[in-house]
N, C-alpha and C positions, 0 to 999 in steps of 0.2 A: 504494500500500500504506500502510494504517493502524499506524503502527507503537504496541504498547500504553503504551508510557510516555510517551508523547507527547500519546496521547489522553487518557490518564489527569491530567497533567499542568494540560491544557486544562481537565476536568471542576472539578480544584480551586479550579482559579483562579478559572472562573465562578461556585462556590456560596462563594468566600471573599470575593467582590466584594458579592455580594445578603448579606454579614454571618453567615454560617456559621460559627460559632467550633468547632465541635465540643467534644464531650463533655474534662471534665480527665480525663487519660490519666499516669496513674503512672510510666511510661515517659518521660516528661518534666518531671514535677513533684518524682519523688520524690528524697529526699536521696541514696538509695542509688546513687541513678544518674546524680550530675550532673557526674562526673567527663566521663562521654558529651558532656554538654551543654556542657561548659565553653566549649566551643572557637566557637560559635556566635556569630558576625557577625565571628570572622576565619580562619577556617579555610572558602576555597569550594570544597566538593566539584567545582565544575562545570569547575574548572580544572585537577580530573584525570581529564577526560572523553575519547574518542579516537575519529577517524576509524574507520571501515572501509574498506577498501580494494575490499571483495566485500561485497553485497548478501546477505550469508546469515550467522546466529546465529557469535558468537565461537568458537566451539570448533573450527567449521572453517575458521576463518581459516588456521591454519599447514598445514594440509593442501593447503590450497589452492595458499598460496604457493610451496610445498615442489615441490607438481608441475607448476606452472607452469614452476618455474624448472628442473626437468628438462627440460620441454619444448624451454624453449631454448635450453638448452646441447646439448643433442643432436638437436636436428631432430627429433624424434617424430613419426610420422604415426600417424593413429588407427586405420590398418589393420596397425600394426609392434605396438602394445600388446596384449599376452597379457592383465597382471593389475599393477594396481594394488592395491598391500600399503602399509594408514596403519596406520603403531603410533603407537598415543597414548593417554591417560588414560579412566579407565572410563568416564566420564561422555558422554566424543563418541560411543565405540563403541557407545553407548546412540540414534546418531542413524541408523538401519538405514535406509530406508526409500528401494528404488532404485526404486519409482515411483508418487512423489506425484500426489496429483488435485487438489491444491488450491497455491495461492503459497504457503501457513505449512507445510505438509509441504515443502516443497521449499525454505525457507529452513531451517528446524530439522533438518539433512540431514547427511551425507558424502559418502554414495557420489555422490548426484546431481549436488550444486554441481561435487565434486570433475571430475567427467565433464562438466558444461554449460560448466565454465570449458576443460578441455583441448579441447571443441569450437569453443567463442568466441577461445579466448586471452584472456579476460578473463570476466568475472562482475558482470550489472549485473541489477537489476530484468528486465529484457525476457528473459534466461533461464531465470527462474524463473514466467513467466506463461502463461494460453492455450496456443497451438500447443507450444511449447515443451517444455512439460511430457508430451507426445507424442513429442516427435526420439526416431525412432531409431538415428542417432546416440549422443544421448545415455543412453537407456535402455537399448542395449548397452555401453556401454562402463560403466554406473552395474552391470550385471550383472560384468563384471571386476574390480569392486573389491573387497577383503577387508578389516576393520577387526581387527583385533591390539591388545588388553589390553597394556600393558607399565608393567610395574611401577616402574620407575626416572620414568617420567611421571607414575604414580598417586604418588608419595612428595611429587612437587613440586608436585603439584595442593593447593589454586587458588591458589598466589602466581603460577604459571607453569604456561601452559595451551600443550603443547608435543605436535612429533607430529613423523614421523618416515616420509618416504615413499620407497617401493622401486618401480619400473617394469621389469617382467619385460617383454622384446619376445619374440617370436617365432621368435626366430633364436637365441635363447638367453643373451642380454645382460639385466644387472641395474642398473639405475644407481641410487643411492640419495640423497635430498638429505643424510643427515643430520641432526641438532636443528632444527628449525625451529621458530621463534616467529612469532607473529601479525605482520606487517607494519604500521605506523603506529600504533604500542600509548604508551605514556603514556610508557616510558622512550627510544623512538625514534622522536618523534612527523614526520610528512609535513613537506615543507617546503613553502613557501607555491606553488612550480611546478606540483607533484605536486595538491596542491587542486584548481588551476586547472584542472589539464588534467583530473581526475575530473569537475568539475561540467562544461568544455566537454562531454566524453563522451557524458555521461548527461544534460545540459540540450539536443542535438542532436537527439535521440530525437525531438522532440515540438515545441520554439522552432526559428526562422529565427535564422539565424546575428546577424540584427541584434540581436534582439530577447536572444538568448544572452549578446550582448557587452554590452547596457545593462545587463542583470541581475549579470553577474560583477565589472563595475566600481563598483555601486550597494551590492551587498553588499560589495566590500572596505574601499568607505568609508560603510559604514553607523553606525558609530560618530560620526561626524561631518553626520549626515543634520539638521536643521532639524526635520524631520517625516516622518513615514513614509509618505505619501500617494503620495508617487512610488515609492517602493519597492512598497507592496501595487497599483500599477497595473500594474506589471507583472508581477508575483506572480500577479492574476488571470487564470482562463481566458477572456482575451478572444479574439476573432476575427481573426486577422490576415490582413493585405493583401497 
């Protein structure tokens, strides 16, 4: 998956290399506004950047987490779940859509992630792709879900993108997470474990455990790399033995 600010990212850098200075832009030049500017070459936005934990748009990060973490505090089986009820801010409730055809509908989502993660017990790329996006499994239980407008969420939106998840069973049990925040967000950022064990996870998919383990330990000491020749070697999709 093409993630767009990444590609976007790429496009600039290649047309500011070939000497593309773009148009003078008032937004940057003018007096009114250089208060914005000031801060420029010591203030790095990119050091207030953060993980995801789940492979799908922020807004359903705390959903996610929310029902996960009922999951396993109560044993859940997917044939014990009635209905899954997210209260959260207007903006997620605006992510409807329980059955995507495409991987960008099924990232920019709630009900579906929320249901591919309580099927997986986790949420990586591979369940928002292909077959996947079929499970019925998952397209029933994305049909039990209910998204809830809640106004105490809407007052805090967007300093704090917050949701609030209830799992009705069958038998008549409610269990509810409570507030929940996004997991590995900029004020409770992953520790370097947690890292490791996401990229083991999701570099598994696809690498041989060898080839996993030079990449994990190449990028932790990438900062100190000579050259990056060995790093983009095995970055490439080559043929492995």
């Amino acid at each position: 998956m093409v993630q767009g600010g990444a590609y976007g990212g790429c496009q600039r850098g290649d047309v500011g290399r070939q000497g593309f200075t773009g148009a003078p832009a008032l937004t940057v030049e003018s007096p009114e506004v250089v208060d914005i500017w000031a801060n420029l070459g010591t203030m790095w936005l990119m050091t207030d950047q953060y993980f995801k934990p789940y492979a799908v748009c922020y807004w359903a990060q705390p959903a996610i987490a929310g029902t996960l973490a009922l999951q396993r505090a109560h044993h859940l089986s997917l044939e014990a779940i009635k209905r899954i009820r997210v209260l959260t801010f207007h903006e997620a409730t605006r992510l409807t859509c329980r059955h995507p055809q495409t991987t960008e509908e099924a990232q920019y989502n709630l009900p579906f992630p929320v249901a591919a993660a309580l099927v997986h017990h986790q949420l990586g790329p591979a369940a928002l792709t292909s077959l996947a996006l079929h499970d019925p499994r998952i397209l029933n239980l994305a049909e039990r879900g209910e998204l809830v407008e809640d106004s105490a969420f809407n007052a805090r939106f967007p300093a704090d993108r917050l949701s609030r998840v209830q799992i009705e069973t069958h038998d008549g049990r409610t269990f509810d997470s409570g507030e929940v925040r996004a997991r590995w967000d900029v004020i409770s950022p992953p520790s370097e474990a947690e890292l490791r064990e996401k990229f083991r996870w999701e570099a598994r998919n696809s690498l041989s455990e060898a080839r996993v383990a030079a990449l994990e330990e190449m990028i932790w000491q990438c900062a100190d790399l000579p050259e990056a020749t060995s790093l983009l070697t095995l970055l490439a999709p080559a043929k492995e033995r």
